[in-house]
RODO-2510 file (C-alpha; in nm, 4 decimals, decimal comma):
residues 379
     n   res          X          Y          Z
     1     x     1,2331    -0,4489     1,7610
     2     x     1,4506    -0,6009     1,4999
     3     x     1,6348    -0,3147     1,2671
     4     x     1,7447    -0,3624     0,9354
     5     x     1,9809    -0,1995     0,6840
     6     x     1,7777    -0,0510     0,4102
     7     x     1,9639    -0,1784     0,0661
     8     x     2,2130     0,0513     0,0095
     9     x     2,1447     0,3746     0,2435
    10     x     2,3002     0,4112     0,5506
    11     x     1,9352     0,3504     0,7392
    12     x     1,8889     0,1282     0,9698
    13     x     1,5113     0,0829     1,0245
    14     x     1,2552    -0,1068     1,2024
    15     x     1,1266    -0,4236     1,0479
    16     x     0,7643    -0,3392     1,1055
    17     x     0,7101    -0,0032     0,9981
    18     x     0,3607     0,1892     0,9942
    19     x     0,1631     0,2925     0,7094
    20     x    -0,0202     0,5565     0,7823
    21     x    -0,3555     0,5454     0,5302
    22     x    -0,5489     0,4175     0,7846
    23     x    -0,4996     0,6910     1,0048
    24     x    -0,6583     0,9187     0,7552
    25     x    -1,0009     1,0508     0,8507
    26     x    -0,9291     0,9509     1,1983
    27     x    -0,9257     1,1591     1,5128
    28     x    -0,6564     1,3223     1,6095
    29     x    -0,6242     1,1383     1,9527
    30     x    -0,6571     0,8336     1,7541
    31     x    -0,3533     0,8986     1,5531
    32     x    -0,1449     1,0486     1,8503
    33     x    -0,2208     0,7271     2,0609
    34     x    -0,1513     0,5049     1,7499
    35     x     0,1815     0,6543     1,6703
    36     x     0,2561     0,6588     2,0137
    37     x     0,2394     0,3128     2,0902
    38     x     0,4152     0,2201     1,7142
    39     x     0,7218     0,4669     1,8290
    40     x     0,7270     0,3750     2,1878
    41     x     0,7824    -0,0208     2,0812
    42     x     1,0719     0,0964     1,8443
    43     x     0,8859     0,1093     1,4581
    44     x     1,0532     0,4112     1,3425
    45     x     0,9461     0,4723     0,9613
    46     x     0,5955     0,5913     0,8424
    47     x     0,5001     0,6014     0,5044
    48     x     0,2792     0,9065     0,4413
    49     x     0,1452     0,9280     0,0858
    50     x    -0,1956     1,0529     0,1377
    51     x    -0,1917     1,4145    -0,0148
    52     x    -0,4269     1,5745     0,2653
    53     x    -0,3154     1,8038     0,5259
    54     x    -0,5195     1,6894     0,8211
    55     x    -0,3422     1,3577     0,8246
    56     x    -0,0228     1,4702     0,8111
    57     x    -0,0281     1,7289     1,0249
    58     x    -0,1884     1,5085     1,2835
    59     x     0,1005     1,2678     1,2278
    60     x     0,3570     1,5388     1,2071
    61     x     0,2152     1,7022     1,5453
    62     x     0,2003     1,3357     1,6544
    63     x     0,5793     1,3189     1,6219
    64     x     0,6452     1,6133     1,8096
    65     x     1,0499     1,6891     1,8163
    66     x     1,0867     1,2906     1,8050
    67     x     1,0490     1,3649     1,4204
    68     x     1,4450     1,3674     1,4247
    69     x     1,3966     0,9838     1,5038
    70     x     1,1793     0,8711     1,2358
    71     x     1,2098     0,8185     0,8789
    72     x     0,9701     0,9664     0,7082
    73     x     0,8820     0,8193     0,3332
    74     x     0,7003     1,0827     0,1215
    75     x     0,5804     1,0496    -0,2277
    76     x     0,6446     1,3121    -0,4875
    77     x     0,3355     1,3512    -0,7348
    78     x     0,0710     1,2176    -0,5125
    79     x    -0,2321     1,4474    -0,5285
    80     x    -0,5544     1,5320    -0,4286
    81     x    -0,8765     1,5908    -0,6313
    82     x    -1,2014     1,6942    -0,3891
    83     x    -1,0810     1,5103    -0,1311
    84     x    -0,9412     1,1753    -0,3481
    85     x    -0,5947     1,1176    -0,3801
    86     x    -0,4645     1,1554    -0,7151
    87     x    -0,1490     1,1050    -0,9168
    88     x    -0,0098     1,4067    -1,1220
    89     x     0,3125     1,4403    -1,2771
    90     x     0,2637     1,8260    -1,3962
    91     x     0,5416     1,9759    -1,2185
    92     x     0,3692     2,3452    -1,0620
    93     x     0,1394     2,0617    -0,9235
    94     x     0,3887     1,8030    -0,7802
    95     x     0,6087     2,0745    -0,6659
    96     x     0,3225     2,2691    -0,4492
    97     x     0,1943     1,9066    -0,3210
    98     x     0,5204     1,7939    -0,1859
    99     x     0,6599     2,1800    -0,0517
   100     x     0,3374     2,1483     0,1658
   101     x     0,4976     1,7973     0,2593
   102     x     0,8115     1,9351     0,3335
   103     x     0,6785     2,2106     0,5469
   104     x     0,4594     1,9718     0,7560
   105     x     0,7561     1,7451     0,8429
   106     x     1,0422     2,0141     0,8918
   107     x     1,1568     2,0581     0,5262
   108     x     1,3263     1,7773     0,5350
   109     x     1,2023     1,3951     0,3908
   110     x     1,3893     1,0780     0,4719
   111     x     1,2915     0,8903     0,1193
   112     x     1,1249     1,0579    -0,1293
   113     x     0,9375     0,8297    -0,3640
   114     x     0,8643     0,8159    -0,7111
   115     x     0,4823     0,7966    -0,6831
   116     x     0,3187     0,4789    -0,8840
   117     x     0,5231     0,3612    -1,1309
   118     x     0,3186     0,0962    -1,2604
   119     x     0,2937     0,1423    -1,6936
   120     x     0,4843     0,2394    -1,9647
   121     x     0,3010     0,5844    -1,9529
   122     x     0,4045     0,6595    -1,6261
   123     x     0,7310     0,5131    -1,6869
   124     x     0,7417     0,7526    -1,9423
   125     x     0,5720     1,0792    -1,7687
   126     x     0,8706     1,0161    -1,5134
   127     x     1,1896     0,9296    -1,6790
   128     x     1,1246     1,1258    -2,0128
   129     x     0,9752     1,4515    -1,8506
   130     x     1,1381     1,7134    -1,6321
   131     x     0,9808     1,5213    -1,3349
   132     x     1,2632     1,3174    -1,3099
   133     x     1,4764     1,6668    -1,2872
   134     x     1,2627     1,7851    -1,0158
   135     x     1,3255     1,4412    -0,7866
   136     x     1,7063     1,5212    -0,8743
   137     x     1,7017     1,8687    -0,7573
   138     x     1,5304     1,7630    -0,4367
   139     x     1,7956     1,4951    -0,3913
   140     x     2,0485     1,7712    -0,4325
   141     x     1,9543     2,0421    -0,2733
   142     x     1,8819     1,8145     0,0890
   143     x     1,5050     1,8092     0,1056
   144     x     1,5220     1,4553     0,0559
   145     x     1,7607     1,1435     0,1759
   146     x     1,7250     0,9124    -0,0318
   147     x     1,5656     0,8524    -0,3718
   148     x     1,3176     0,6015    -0,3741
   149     x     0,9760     0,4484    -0,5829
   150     x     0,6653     0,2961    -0,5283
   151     x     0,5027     0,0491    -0,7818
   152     x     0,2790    -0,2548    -0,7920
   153     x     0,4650    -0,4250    -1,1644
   154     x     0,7071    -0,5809    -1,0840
   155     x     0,8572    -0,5269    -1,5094
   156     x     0,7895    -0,1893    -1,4336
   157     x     1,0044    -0,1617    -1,0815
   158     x     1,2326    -0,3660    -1,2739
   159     x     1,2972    -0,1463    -1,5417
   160     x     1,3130     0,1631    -1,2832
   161     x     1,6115     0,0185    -1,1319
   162     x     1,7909    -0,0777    -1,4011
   163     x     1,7923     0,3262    -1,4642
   164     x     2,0488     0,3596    -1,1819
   165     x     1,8694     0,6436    -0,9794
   166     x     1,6835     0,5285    -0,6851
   167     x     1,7990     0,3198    -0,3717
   168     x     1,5019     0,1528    -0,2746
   169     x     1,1531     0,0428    -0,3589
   170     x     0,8134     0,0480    -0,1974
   171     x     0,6094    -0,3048    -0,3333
   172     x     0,3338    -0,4623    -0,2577
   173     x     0,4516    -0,8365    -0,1023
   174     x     0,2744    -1,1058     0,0280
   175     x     0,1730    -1,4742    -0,0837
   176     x    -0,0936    -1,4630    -0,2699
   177     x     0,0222    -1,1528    -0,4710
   178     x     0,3636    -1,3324    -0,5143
   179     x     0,1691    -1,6005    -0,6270
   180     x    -0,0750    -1,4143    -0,8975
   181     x     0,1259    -1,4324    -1,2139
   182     x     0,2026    -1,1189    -1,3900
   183     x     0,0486    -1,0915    -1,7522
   184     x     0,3333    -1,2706    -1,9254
   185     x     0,3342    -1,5444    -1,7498
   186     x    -0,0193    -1,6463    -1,7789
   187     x    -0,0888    -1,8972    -2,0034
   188     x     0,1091    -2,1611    -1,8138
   189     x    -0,1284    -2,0598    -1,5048
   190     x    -0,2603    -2,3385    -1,4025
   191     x     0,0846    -2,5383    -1,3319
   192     x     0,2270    -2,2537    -1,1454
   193     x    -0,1232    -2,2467    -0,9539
   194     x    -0,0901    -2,6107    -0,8374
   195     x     0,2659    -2,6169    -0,7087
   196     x     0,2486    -2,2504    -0,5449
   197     x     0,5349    -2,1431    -0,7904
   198     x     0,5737    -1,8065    -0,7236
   199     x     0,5332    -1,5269    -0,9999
   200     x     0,8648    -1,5558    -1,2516
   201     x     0,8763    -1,1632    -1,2523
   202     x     0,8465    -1,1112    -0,8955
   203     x     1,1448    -1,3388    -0,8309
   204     x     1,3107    -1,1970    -1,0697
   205     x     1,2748    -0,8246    -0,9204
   206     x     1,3523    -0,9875    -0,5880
   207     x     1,6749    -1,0909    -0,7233
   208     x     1,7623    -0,8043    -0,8972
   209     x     1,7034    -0,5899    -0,5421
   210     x     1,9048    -0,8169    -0,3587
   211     x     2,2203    -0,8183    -0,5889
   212     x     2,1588    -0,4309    -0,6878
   213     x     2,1057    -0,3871    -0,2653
   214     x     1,7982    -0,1877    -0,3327
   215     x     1,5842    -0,2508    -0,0144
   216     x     1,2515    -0,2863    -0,0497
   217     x     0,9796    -0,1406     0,2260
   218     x     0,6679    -0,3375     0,1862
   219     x     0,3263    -0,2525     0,1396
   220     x    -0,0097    -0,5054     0,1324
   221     x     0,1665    -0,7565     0,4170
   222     x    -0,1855    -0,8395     0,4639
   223     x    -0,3251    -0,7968     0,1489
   224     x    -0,5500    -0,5271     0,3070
   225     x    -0,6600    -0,7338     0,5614
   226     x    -0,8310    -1,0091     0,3461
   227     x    -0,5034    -1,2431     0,4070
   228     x    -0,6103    -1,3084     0,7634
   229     x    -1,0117    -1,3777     0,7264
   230     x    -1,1881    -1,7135     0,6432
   231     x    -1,3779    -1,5338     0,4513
   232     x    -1,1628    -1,3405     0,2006
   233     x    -0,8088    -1,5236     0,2120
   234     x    -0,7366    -1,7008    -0,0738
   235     x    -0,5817    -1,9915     0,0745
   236     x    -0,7929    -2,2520     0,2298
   237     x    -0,6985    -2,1542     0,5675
   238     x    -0,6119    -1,7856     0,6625
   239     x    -0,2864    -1,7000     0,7410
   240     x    -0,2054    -1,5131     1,0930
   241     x    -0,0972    -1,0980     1,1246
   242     x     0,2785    -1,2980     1,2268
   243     x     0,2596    -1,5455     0,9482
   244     x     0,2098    -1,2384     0,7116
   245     x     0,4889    -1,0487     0,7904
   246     x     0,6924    -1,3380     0,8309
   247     x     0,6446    -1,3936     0,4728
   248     x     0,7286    -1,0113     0,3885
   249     x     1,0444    -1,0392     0,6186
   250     x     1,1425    -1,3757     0,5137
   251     x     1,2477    -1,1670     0,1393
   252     x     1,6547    -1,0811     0,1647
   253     x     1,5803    -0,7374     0,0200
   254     x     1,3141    -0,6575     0,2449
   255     x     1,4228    -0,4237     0,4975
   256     x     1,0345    -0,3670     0,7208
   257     x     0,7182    -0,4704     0,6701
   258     x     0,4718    -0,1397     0,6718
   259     x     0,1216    -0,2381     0,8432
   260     x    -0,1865    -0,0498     0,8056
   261     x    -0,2414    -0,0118     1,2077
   262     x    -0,5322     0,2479     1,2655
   263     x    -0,5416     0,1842     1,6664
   264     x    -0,2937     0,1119     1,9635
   265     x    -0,4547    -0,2523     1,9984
   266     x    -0,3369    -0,3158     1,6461
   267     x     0,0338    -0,2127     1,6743
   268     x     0,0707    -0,4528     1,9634
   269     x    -0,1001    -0,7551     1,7969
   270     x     0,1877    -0,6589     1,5380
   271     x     0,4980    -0,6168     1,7375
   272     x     0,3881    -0,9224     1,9100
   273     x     0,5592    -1,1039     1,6116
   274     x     0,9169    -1,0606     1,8005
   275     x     0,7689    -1,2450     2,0725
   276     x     0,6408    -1,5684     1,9575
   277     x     0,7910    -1,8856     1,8616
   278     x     0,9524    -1,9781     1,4993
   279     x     0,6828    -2,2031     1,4623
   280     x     0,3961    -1,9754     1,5140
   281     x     0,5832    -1,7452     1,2293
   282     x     0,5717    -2,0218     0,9780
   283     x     0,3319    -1,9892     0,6715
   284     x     0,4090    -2,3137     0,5029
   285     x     0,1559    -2,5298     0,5877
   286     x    -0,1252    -2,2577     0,4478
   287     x     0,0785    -2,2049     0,1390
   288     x     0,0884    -2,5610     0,0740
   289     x    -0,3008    -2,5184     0,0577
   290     x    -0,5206    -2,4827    -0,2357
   291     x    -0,6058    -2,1184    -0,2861
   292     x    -0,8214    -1,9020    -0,5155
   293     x    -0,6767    -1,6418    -0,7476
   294     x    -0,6410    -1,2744    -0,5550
   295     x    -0,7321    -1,0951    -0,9012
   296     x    -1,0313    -0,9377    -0,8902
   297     x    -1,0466    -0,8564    -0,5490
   298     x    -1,0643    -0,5121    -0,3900
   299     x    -0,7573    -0,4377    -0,1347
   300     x    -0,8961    -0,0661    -0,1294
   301     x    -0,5235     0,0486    -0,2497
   302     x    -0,7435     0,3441    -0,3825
   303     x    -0,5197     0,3602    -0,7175
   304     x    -0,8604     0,3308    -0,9104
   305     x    -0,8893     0,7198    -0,8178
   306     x    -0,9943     1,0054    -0,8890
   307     x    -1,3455     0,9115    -0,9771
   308     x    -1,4919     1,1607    -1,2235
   309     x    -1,8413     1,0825    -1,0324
   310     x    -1,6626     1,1376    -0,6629
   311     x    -1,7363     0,7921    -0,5906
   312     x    -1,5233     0,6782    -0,2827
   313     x    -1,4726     0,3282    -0,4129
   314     x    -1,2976     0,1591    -0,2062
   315     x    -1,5263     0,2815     0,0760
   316     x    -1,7923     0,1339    -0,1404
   317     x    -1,5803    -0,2002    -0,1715
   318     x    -1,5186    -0,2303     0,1912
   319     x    -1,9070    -0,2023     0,2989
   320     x    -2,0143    -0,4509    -0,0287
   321     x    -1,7521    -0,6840     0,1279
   322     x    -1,8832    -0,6900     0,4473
   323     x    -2,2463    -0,7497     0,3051
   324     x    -2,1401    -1,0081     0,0797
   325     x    -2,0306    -1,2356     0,4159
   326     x    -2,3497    -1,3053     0,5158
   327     x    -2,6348    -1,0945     0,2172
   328     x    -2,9154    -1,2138     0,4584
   329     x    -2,8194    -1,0233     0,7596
   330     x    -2,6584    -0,7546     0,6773
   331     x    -2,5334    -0,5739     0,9931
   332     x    -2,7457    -0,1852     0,9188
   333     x    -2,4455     0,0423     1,0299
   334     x    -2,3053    -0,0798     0,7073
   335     x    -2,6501     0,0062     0,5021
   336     x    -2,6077     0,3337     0,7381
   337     x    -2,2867     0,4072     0,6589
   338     x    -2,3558     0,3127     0,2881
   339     x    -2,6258     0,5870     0,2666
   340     x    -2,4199     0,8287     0,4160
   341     x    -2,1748     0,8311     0,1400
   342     x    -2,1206     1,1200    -0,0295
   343     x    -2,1585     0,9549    -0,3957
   344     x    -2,2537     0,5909    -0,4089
   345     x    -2,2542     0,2767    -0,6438
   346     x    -2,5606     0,4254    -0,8157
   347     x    -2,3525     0,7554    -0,9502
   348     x    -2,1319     0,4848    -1,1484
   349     x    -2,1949     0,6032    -1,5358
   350     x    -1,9748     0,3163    -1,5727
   351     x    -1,7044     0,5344    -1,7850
   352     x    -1,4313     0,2829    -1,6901
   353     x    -1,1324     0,4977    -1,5534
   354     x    -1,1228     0,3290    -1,2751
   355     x    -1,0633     0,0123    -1,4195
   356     x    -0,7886     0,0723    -1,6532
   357     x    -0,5743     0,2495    -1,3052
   358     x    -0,6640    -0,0984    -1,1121
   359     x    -0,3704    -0,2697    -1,0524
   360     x    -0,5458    -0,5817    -0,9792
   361     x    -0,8367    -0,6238    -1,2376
   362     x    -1,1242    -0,5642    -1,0182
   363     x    -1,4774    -0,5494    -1,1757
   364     x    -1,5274    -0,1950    -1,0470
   365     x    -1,8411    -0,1055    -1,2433
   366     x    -1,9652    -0,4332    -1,2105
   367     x    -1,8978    -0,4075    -0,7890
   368     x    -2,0684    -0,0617    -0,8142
   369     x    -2,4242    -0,1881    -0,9636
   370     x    -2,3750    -0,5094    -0,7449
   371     x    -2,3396    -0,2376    -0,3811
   372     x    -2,6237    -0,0510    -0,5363
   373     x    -2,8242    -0,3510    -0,5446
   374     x    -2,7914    -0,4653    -0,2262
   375     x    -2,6959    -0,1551    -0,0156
   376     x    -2,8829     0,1167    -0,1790
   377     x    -3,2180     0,2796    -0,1047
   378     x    -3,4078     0,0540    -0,2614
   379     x    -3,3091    -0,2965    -0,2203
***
């Protein structure tokens, strides 16, 4: 394991770290063997935003007393509503959220992150509120390390560093996203588009971390897995799980590259990345390739949520995408699992909440008739 200063904190951590969403809604010898194998070959930072307490007291009991050795990164004002996730920045909220956080992993939390930081509003419900007070006091009192944020904009994470208050930044990195120009930048699209010119606000944040030495942990190295399939990668050949982080890694203010692992098999396809050759790292050649725009597609981030229907859509996403490889033979676990949702496409009342949280301009209502159509009861 290679270990990295993280910007300007006095942690050193792993360069493959493990997100933990995955985990959620798994067995508990699932997530003990998982962990396991990510601690025993030297990752030692887990992100943990999901809000329930299963999860994170499977991780936590996981850890055992080798929580002493990890860095744990917790969010402060992530949620949960029936069983969703959910942002909140009302403070009685936040507060009872994150003391349940706290008491899980020892009162004590490496990073605590700004939750989803991604619009002026929330810029706003942060920095202008007494939220902002609350991540203070936590800072000062010693139930968290280090201040941190997590946000998909990069004007956004921009603009929360130039406040001066946190030390580091959770973003979503990887090619194609560094590649899918932010709003802005637009209308000269299609030049950008043929050269592979990354994103003029992304390098700009990138540059801004680096001088600034805020160290970035990043999330989406494999753009939710679709990076690495022929059938979903937006480049005309998909890149490898080593290419991937490679990329992620390859940015001077990224300190680790957090993976989604869910089993044992998948950390060690991961940490097999220290053991290959340069060349097997390299991502040029598929970056040099023609590639499809990665808006509009699902990465199941789940920031469309909550649902005011209790629609788990990215659960919904994840079996239409599966369909959609082959809509002829469709495998029937996936119509099985479909049916077994709690609330499915065909609950939609299409009131579009869910599209204006996307952070990546999915058709969500449109995706929900479309899984209805060719999952549901009646197709």
């Amino acid at each position: 394991m290679l270990f990295r200063r993280l910007g300007k904190t006095d942690l050193k951590i792993s360069a493959i770290g493990l997100g933990c969403e995955n985990l959620d809604g798994k067995t508990y010898a699932q997530v003990e063997s998982t962990i396991n194998t990510a601690l025993e070959h030297g990752v030692n930072i887990l992100d943990v935003f999901m809000p329930g307490k299963e999860i994170r007291e499977n991780i936590a009991k996981s850890l055992g007393n080798r929580r002493k050795d990890i860095i744990v990164q917790g969010h402060i004002g992530s949620t949960g509503v029936r069983q969703q996730y959910d942002i909140s920045r009302h403070i009685p909220t936040v507060r009872r959220y994150f003391d349940d956080i706290l008491r899980i992993f020892g009162g004590y939390i490496d990073l605590g992150m700004m939750f989803f930081i991604d619009s002026e509003e929330d810029y706003k419900e942060v920095f202008e509120t007494e939220f902002v007070t609350y991540v203070e006091h936590l800072k000062t009192q010693g139930y968290i390390g280090h201040i941190g944020f997590s946000s998909h904009n990069p004007a956004m994470a921009i603009k929360v560093i130039k406040t001066g208050l946190p030390e580091m930044l959770m973003f979503s990195i990887n090619p194609a996203f560094d590649m899918f120009l932010s709003e802005e930048h637009r209308e000269d699209a299609s030049e950008c588009e043929l050269s592979g010119a990354m994103d003029p606000k992304r390098a700009e944040l990138y540059e801004l971390c680096k001088q600034e030495q805020i160290g970035i942990t990043a999330m989406k190295t494999l753009g939710a897995g679709k990076l690495i399939l022929p059938e979903h990668t937006p480049f005309a050949k998909p890149l490898t799980v080593p290419q991937c982080i490679h990329y992620a890694l390859s940015n001077p203010a990224v300190a680790s590259a957090l993976l989604g692992c869910q089993t044992a098999d998948e950390v060690l396809d991961a940490v097999r990345y220290f053991e290959i050759s340069e060349s097997e790292k390299d991502y040029s050649a598929s970056l040099g390739s023609t590639y499809r725009r990665f808006e509009g597609s699902c990465v199941y981030c789940n920031h469309c949520q909550p649902c005011p229907a209790g629609i788990d859509i990215a659960a919904v996403h994840k079996y239409l995408d599966i369909a959609l490889l082959d809509s002829d033979n469709i495998p029937p676990s996936i119509r099985c699992h479909y049916s077994n949702l709690a609330h499915s496409g065909s609950d939609c009342f299409a009131c579009g909440n869910c599209e204006s949280r996307c952070p990546f301009n999915v058709p969500i209502i449109r995706n929900m008739e479309e899984a209805e159509r060719i999952l549901g009861e009646n197709s």
